[in-house]
DRENTI-647945 format. One record per residue (C-alpha): residue in one letter; residue number from 1; y, z, x. Coordinates in nm, 3 decimals, always signed. Layout:
BEGIN
   residu   num        py        pz        px
        a   NUM         Y         Z         X
...
This chain:
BEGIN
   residu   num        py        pz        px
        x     1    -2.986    +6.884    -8.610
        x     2    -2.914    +6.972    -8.213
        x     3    -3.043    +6.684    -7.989
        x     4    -3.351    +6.741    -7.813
        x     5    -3.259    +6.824    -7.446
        x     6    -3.588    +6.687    -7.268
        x     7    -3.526    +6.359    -7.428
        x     8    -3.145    +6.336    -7.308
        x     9    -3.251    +6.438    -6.946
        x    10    -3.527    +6.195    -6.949
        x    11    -3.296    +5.885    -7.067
        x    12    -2.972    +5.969    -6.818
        x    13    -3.219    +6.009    -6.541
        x    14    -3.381    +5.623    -6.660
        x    15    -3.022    +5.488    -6.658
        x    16    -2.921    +5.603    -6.334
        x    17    -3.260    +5.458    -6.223
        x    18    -3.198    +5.184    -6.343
        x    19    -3.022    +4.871    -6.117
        x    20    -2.712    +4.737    -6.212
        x    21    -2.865    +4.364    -6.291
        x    22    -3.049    +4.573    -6.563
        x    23    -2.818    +4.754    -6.733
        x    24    -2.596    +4.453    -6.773
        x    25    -2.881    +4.262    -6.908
        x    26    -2.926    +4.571    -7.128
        x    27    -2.615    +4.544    -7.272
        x    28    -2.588    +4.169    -7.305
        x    29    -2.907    +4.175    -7.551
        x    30    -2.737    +4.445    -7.741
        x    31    -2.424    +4.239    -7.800
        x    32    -2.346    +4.111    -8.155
        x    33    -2.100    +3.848    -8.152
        x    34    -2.291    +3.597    -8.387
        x    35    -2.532    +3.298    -8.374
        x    36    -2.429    +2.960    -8.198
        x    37    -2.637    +2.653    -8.103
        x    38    -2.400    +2.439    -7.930
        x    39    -2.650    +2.175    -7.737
        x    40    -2.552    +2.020    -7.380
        x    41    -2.722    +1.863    -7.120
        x    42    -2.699    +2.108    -6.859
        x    43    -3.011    +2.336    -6.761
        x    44    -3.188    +2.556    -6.986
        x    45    -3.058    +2.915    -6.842
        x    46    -2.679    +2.752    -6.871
        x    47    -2.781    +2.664    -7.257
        x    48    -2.841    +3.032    -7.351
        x    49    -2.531    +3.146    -7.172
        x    50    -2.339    +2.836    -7.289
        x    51    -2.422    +2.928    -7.628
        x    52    -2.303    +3.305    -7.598
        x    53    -1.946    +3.177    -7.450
        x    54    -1.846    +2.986    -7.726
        x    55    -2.011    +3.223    -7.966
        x    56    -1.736    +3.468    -7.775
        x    57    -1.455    +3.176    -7.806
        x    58    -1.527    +3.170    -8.195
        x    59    -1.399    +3.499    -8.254
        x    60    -1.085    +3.448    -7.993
        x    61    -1.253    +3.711    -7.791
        x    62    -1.109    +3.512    -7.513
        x    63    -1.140    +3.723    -7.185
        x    64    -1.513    +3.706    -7.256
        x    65    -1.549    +3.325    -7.302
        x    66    -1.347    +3.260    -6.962
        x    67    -1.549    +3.494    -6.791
        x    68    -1.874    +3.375    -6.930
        x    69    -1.772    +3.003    -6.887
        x    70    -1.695    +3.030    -6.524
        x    71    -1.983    +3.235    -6.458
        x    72    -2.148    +2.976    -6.603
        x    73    -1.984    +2.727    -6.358
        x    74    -2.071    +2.889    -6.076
        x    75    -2.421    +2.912    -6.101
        x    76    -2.391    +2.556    -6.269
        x    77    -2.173    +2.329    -6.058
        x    78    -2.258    +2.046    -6.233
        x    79    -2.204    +2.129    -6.612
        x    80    -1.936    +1.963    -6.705
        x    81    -1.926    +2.143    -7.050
        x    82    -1.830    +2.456    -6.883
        x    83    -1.519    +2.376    -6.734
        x    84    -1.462    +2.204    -7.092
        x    85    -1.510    +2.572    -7.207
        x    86    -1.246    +2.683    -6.968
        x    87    -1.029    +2.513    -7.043
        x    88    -1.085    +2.555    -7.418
        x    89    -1.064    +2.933    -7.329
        x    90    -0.721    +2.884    -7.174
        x    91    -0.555    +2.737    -7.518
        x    92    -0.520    +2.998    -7.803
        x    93    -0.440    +2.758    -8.096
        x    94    -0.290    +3.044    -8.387
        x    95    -0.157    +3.253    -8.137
        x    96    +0.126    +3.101    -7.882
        x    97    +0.131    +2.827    -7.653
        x    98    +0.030    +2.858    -7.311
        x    99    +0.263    +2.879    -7.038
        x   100    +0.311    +2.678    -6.702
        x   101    +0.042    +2.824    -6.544
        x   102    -0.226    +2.828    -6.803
        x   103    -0.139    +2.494    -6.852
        x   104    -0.186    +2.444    -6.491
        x   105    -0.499    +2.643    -6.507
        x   106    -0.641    +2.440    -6.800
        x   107    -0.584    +2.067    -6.673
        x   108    -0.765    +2.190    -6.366
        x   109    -1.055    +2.242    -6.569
        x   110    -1.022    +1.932    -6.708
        x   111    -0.994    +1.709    -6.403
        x   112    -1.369    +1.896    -6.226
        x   113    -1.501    +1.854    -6.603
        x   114    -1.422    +1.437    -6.596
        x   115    -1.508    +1.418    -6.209
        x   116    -1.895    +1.563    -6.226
        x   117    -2.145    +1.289    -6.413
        x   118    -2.107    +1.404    -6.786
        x   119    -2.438    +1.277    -6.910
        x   120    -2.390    +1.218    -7.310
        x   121    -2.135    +1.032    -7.516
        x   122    -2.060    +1.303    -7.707
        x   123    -1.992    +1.567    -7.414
        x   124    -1.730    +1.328    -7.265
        x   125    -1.554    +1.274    -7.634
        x   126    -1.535    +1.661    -7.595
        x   127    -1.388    +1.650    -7.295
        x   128    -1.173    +1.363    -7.378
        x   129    -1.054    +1.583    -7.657
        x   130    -0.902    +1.849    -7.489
        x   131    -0.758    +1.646    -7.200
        x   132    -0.553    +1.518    -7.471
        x   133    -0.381    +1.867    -7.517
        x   134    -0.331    +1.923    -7.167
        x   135    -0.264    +1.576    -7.040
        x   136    +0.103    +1.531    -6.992
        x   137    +0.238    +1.869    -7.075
        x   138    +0.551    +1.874    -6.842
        x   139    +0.706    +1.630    -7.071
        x   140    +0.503    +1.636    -7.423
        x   141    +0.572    +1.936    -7.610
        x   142    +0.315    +2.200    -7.718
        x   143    +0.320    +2.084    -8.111
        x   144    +0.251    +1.678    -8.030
        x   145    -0.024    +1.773    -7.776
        x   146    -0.198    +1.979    -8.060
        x   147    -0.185    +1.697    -8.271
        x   148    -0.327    +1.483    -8.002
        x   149    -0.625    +1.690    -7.997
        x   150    -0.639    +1.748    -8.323
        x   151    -0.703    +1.372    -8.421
        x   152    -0.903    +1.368    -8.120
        x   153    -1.137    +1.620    -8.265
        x   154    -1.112    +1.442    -8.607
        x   155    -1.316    +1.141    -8.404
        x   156    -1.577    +1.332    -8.280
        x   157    -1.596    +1.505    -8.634
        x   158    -1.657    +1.178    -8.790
        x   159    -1.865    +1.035    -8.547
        x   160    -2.098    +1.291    -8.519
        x   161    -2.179    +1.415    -8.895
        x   162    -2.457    +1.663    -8.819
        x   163    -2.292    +1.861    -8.518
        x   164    -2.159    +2.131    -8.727
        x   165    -1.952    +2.305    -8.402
        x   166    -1.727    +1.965    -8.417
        x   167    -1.652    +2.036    -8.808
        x   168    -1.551    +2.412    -8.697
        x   169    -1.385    +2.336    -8.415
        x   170    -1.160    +2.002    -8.595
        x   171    -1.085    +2.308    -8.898
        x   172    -0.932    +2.509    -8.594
        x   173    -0.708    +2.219    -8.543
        x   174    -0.643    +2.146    -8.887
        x   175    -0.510    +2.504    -8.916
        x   176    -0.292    +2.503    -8.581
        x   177    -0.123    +2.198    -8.686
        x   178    -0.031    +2.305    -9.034
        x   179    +0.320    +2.346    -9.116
        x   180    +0.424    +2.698    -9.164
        x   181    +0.661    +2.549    -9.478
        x   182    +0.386    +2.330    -9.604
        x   183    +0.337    +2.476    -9.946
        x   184    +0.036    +2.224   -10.022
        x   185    -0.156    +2.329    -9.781
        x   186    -0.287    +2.019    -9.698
        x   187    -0.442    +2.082    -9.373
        x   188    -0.617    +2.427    -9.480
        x   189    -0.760    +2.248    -9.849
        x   190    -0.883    +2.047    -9.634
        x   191    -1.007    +2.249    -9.371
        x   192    -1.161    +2.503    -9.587
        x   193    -1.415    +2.245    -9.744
        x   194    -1.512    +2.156    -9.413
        x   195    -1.549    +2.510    -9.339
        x   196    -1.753    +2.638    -9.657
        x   197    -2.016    +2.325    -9.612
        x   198    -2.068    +2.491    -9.261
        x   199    -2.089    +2.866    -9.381
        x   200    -2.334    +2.773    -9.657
        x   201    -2.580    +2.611    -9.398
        x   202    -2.503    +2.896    -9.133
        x   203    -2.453    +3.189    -9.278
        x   204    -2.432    +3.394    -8.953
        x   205    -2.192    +3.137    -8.808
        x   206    -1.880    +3.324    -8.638
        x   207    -1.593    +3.023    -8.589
        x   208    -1.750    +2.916    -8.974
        x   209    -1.643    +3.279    -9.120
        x   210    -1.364    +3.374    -8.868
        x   211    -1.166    +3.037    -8.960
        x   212    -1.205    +3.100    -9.311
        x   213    -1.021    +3.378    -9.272
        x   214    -0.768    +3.164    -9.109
        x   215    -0.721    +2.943    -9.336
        x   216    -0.705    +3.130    -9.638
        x   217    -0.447    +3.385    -9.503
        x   218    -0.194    +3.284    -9.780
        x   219    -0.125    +3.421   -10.131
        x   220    -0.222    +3.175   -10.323
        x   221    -0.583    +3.115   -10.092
        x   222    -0.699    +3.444    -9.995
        x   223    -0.930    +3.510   -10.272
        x   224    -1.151    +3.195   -10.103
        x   225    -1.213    +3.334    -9.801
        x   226    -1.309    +3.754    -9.950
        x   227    -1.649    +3.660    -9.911
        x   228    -1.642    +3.566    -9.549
        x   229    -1.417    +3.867    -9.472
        x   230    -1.689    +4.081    -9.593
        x   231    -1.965    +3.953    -9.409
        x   232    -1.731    +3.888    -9.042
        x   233    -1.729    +4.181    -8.931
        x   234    -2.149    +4.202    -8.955
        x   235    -2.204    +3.881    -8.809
        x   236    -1.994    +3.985    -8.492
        x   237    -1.965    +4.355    -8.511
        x   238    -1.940    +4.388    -8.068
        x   239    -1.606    +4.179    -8.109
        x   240    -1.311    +4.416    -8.218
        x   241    -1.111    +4.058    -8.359
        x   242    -1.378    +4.010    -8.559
        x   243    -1.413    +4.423    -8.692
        x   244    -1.017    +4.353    -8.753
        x   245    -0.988    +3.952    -8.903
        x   246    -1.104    +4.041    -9.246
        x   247    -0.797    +4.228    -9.323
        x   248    -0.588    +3.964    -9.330
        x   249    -0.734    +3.849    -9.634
        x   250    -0.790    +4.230    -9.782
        x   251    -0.401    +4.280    -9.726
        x   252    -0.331    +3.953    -9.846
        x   253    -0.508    +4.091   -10.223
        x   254    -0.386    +4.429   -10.186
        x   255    -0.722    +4.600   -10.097
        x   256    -0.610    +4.889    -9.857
        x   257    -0.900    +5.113    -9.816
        x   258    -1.115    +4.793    -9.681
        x   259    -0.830    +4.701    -9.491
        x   260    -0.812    +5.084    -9.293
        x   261    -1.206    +5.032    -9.285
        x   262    -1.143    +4.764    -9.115
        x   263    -0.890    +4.818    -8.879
        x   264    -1.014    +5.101    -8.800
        x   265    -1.349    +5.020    -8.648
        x   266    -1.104    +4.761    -8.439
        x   267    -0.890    +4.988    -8.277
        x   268    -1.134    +5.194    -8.161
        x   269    -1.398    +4.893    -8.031
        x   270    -1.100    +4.770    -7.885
        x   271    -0.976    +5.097    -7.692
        x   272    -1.315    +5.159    -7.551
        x   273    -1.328    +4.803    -7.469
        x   274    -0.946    +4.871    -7.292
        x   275    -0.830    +4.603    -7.507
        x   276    -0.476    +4.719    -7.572
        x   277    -0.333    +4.416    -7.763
        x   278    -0.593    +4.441    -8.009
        x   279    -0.627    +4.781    -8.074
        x   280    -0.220    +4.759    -8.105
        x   281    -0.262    +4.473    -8.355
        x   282    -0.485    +4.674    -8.550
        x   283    -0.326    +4.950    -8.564
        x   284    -0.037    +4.775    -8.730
        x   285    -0.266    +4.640    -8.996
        x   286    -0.365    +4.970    -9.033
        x   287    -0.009    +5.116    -9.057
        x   288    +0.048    +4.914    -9.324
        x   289    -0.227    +4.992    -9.488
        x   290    -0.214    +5.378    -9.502
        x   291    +0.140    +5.365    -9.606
        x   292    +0.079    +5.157    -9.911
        x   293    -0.162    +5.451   -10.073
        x   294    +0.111    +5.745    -9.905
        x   295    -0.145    +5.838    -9.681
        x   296    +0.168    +5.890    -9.470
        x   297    -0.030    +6.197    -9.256
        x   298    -0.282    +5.914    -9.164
        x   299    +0.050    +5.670    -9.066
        x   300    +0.245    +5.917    -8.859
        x   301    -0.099    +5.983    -8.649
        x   302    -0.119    +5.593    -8.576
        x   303    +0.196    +5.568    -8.502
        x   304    +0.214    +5.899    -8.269
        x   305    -0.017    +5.719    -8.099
        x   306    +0.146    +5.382    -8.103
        x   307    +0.462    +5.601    -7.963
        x   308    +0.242    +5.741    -7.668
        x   309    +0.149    +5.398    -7.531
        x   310    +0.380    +5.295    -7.252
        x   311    +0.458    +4.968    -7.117
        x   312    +0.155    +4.743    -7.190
        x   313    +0.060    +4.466    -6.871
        x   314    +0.043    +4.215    -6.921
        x   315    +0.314    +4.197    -7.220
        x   316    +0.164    +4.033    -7.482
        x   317    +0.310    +3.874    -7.839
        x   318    +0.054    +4.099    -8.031
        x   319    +0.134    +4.473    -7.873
        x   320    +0.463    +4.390    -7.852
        x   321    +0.497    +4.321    -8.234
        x   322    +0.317    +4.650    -8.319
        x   323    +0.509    +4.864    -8.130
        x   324    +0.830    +4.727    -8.266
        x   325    +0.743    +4.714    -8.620
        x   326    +0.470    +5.056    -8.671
        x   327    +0.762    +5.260    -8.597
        x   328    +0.996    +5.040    -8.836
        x   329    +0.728    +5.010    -9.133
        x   330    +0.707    +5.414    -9.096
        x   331    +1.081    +5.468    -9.126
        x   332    +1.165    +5.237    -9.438
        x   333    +0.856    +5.248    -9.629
        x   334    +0.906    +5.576    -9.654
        x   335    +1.321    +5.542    -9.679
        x   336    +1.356    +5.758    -9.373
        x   337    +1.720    +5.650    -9.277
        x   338    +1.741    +5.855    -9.028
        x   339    +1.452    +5.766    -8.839
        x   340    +1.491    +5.433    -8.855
        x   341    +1.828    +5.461    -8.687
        x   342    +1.748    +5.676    -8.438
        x   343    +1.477    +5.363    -8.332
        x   344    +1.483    +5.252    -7.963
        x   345    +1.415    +4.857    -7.910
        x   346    +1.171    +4.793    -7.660
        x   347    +1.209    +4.502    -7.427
        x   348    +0.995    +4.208    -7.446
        x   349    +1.009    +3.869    -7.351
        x   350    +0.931    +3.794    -7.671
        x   351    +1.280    +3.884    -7.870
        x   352    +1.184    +3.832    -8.169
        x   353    +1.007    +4.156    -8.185
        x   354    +1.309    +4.400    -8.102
        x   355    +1.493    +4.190    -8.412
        x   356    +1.225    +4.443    -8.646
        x   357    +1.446    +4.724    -8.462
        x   358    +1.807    +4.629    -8.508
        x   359    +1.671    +4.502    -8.854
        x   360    +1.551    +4.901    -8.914
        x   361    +1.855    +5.049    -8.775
        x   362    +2.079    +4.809    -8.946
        x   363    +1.918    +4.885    -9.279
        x   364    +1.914    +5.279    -9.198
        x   365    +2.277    +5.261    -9.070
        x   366    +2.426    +5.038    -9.409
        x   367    +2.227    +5.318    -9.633
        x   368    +2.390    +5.617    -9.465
        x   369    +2.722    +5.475    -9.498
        x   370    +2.773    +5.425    -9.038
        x   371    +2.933    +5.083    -9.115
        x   372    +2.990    +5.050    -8.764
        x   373    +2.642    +5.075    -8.645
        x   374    +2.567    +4.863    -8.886
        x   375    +2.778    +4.585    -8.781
        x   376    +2.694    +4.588    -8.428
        x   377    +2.314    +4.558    -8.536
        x   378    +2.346    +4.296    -8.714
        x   379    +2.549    +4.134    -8.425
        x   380    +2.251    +4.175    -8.200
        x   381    +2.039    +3.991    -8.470
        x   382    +2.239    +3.715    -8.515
        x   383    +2.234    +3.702    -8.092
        x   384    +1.885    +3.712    -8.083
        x   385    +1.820    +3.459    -8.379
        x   386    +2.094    +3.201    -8.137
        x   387    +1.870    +3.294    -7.828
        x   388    +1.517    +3.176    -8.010
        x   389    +1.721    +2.862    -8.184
        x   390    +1.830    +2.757    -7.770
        x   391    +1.469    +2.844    -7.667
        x   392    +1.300    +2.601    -7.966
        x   393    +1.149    +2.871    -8.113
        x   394    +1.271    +2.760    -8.496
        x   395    +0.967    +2.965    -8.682
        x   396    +1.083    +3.307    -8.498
        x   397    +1.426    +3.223    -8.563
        x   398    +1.379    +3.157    -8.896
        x   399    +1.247    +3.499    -8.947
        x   400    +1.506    +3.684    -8.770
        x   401    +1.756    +3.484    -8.979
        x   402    +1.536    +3.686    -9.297
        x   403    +1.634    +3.971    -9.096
        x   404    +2.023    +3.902    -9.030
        x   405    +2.085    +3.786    -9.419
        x   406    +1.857    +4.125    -9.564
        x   407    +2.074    +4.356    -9.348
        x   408    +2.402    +4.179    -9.411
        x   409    +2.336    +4.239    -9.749
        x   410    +2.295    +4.606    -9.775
        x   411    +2.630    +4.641    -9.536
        x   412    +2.824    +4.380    -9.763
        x   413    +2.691    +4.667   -10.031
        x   414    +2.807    +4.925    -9.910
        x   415    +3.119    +4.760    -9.814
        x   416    +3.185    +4.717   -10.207
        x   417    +3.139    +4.334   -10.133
        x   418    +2.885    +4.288   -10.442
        x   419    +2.882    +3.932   -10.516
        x   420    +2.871    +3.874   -10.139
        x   421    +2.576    +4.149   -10.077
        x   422    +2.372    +3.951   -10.372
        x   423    +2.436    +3.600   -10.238
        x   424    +2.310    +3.714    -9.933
        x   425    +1.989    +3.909   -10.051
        x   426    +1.942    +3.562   -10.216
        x   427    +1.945    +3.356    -9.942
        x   428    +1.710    +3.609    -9.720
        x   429    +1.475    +3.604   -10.035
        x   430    +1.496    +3.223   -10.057
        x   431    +1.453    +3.154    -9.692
        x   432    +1.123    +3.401    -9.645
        x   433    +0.960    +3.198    -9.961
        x   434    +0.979    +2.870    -9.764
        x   435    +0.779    +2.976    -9.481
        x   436    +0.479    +3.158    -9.452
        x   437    +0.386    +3.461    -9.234
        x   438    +0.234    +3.462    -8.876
        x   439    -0.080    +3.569    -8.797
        x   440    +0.002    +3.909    -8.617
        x   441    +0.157    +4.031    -8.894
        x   442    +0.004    +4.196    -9.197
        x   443    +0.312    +4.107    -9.354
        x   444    +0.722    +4.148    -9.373
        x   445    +0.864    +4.500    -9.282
        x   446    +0.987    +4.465    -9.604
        x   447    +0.946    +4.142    -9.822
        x   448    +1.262    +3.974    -9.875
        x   449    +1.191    +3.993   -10.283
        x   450    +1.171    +4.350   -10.320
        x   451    +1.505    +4.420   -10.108
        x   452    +1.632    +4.183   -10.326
        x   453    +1.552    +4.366   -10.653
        x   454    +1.605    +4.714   -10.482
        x   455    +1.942    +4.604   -10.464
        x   456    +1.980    +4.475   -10.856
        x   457    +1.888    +4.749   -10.921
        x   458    +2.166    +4.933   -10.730
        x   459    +2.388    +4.665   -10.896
        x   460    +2.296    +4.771   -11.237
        x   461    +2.089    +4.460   -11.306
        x   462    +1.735    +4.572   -11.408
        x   463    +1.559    +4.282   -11.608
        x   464    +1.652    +4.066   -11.285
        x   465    +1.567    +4.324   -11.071
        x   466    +1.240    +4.338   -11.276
        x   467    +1.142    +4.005   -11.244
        x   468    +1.193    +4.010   -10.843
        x   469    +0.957    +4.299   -10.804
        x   470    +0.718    +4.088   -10.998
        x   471    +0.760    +3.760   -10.793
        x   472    +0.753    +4.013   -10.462
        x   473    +0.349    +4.123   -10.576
        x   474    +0.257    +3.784   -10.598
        x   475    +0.281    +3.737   -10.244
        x   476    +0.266    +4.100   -10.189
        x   477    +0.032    +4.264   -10.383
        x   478    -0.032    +4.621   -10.462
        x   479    +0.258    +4.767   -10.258
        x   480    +0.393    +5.137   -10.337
        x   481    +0.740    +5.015   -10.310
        x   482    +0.732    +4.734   -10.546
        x   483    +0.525    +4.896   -10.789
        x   484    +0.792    +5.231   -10.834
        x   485    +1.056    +4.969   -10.861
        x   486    +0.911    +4.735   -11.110
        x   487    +0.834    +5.062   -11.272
        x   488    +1.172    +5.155   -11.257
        x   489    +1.331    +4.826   -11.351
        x   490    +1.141    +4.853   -11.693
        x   491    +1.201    +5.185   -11.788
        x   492    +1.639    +5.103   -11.770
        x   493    +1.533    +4.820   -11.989
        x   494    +1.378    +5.044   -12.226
        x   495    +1.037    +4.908   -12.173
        x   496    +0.830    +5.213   -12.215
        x   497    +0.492    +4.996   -12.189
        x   498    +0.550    +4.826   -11.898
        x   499    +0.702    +5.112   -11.692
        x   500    +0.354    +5.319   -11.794
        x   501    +0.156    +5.023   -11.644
        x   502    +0.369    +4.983   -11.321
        x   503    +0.367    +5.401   -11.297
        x   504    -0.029    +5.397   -11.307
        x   505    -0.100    +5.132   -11.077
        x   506    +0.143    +5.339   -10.860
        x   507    -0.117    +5.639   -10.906
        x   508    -0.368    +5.459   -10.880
        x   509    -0.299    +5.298   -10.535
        x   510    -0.228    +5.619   -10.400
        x   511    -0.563    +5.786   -10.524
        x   512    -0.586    +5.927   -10.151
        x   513    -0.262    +5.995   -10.043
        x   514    -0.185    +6.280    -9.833
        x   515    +0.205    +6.326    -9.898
        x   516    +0.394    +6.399   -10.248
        x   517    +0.686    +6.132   -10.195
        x   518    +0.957    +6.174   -10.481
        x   519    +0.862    +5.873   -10.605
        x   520    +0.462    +5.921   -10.671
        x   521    +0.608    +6.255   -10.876
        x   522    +0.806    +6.072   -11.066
        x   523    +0.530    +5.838   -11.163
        x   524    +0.306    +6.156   -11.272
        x   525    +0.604    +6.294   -11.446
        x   526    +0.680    +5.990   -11.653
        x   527    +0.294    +5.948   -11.731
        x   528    +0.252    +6.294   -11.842
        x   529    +0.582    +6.281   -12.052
        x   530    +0.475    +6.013   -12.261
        x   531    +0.091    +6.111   -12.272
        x   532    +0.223    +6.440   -12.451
């Protein structure tokens, strides 16, 4: 059907007739970032807008909470709640701690909050609450002045039972304190109850669904939190996080074409919203995603694009983790030696994302037998691992140590130093199983478990190799890699039945793929060699 002409004239010429005031008003009705009811004391106008910034601050859409909170502030001197939402803006609990200046920035907010008349008990335990994360940050660390705040909101959580923003908000600092090698998961059991009570009264709730997420991004959780992914993205669909937070738990179960759904309706919210971090972010996720199913047509256009994207301002933890490890993920899912060699680190200030480059080329290099170039890779990750132990960064440097052991391994290999290369595999496999994943990643550039029965398999070992694929899809589920070598694990043991169910679940996942890779024809070959 072609659009009617008179009707397109007549709306362009209302919207350039239109003032400014309007269209912005316009556009603020139109917005869907879900449904808040935060009460304060301040006027009735600063309520509404109150209300939509921390709606916004749910969903970590952060740039829009600051803005709307000092708007806010300005038009409302003497709401003390808004510079409380400044500050709260400032502080981005699962994604890296602030530096000097934000901290700077933050305890400002804090001192005008506590100097104007805060007129309620429980709007000055708010405050009170995150002064405690600020206060003293020259000589507390980040992690004790989280936990300071996090009891802090454990107060007003118990002392105020029926304010259901304190429950989300004390979950958010449940889960920012948690202990990346706390296999219990204390802090998220526990978080998660307070969470569902909350989503089951408000269904339309953004922190409610968004921290459910959160909390449940972990093997053995995800499946709690699959029905708040599916409804996120609905309750805040003007927020690209929110369009992109439900696949963490979708690639957390394996469930790739809901994952590319969702990622991407993110990256392209977030590019028309200029939001390069998060339409980098998603676009990993979405990497991932299409290269678990071979839709490797569908990878090489995201990362073409990744490729085209030049030095993103300000440098960020999130873009510069995409653009490292897009470009990796393409090169070794797909055992592209070559191309992972040929890689380029980009700097960052955060290190730990060129270690996903050496860790590629050092991997490439061992397989194509350049020793050399192998070595001095894995020099530069053992350098960069030292550099993020000197600057306290232990999680990072834990997972660059994954890095160092995995790619020692495959040049101890090739080296003819067997017992070594296993020993070392081991280690890597052992050392990723203690600690969990961050949040900006959909998940290892290649787990730990499956390099270590990849290389059992090289060693002429396939029940062990077998049973490492099969401990690798229980944190890893559904990937193409794992699958064809479980597959082929069981068919050198003779195990007929259980290569034919690893070979169809192979098929299976790659129902839309785009590319023949050797290994998805072998899996049709087998299958149709013993269907005969």
């Amino acid at each position: 059907m072609k659009p009617n002409k008179l009707f397109i004239s007549v709306a362009l010429v209302a919207l350039s007739c239109a003032s400014p005031a309007t269209i912005k008003e316009e556009a603020k009705t139109t917005e869907k970032i879900g449904k808040v009811n935060f009460p304060i004391s301040c006027s009735i106008a600063a309520q509404e807008q109150f209300n939509h910034a921390v709606a916004a601050l749910y969903s970590f859409w952060y740039a829009e909470a600051l803005k709307a909170f000092t708007s806010l502030v300005e038009n409302n001197p003497d709401c003390a709640m808004g510079y409380w939402g400044i500050a709260m803006s400032l502080w981005h609990p699962l994604w890296q701690p602030p530096d000097i200046e934000t901290l700077k920035k933050g305890w400002a907010a804090v001192e005008k909050a506590k100097a104007l008349n805060v007129k309620t008990e429980r709007e000055r335990d708010y405050i009170t609450a995150i002064e405690a994360f600020y206060m003293d940050s020259e000589v507390l660390d980040h992690r004790t002045r989280a936990l300071a705040y996090e009891k802090a909101m454990e107060q007003i959580y118990l002392r105020y039972p029926e304010d259901l923003e304190a429950a989300v908000f004390y979950a958010l600092a449940l889960n920012a304190t948690a202990l990346s090698t706390d296999k219990t998961y204390e802090n998220q059991h526990k978080a998660t109850e307070i969470l569902m009570k909350v989503f089951a009264e408000k269904p339309e709730h953004p922190g409610a669904a968004h921290y459910l997420i959160h909390n449940n991004d972990y093997p053995p959780l995800a499946d709690r939190a699959l029905i708040a992914a599916r409804r996120y993205a609905s309750i805040a669909p003007s927020v690209p996080h929110a369009l992109h937070m439900p696949s963490h738990i979708f690639t957390r179960l394996g469930l790739w074409e809901e994952s590319i759904h969702s990622n991407r309706a993110s990256a392209a919210a977030a590019k028309s919203n200029s939001s390069w971090f998060e339409q980098l972010h998603a676009m990993d996720y979405l990497a991932y995603a299409y290269l678990q199913g071979a839709q490797d047509r569908e990878a090489k256009r995201v990362l073409d694009e990744a490729n085209e994207t030049g030095k993103v301002a300000p440098d960020n933890f999130a873009s510069a983790y995409a653009l490292a490890a897009i470009p990796a993920r393409y090169a070794l899912e797909r055992r592209q030696w070559d191309a992972a060699v040929s890689l380029e680190p980009r700097q960052s200030s955060y290190i730990y994302t060129e270690a996903i480059t050496y860790f590629a080329r050092a991997i490439g290099s061992a397989q194509m037998g350049d020793l050399t170039s192998a070595r001095k890779d894995i020099e530069k990750l053992q350098s960069l691992r030292d550099a993020l132990l000197e600057a306290e960064q232990s999680y990072w440097a834990d997972q660059v140590e994954i890095q160092h052991h995995a790619a020692s391994a495959w040049l101890a290999y090739a080296e003819g130093k067997n017992e070594e290369a296993l020993q070392l595999m081991v280690s890597a496999a052992k050392l990723e199983g203690s600690t969990e994943k961050h949040p900006v990643t959909p998940g290892a550039i290649v787990p730990a478990h499956e390099l270590l029965g990849e290389l059992l398999l090289e060693l002429g070992k396939p029940e062990q190799a077998l049973s490492e694929f099969e401990t690798s899809l229980l944190s890893s589920p559904n990937r193409f890699n794992t699958f064809y070598g479980a597959a082929r694990a069981a068919e050198l043991l003779g195990d007929k039945e259980k290569s034919r169910v690893f070979y169809e679940k192979l098929v299976a996942l790659c129902e839309n793929a785009d590319s023949e890779r050797p290994e998805l024809l072998e899996a049709r070959a087998f299958l149709a060699m013993i269907g005969q």
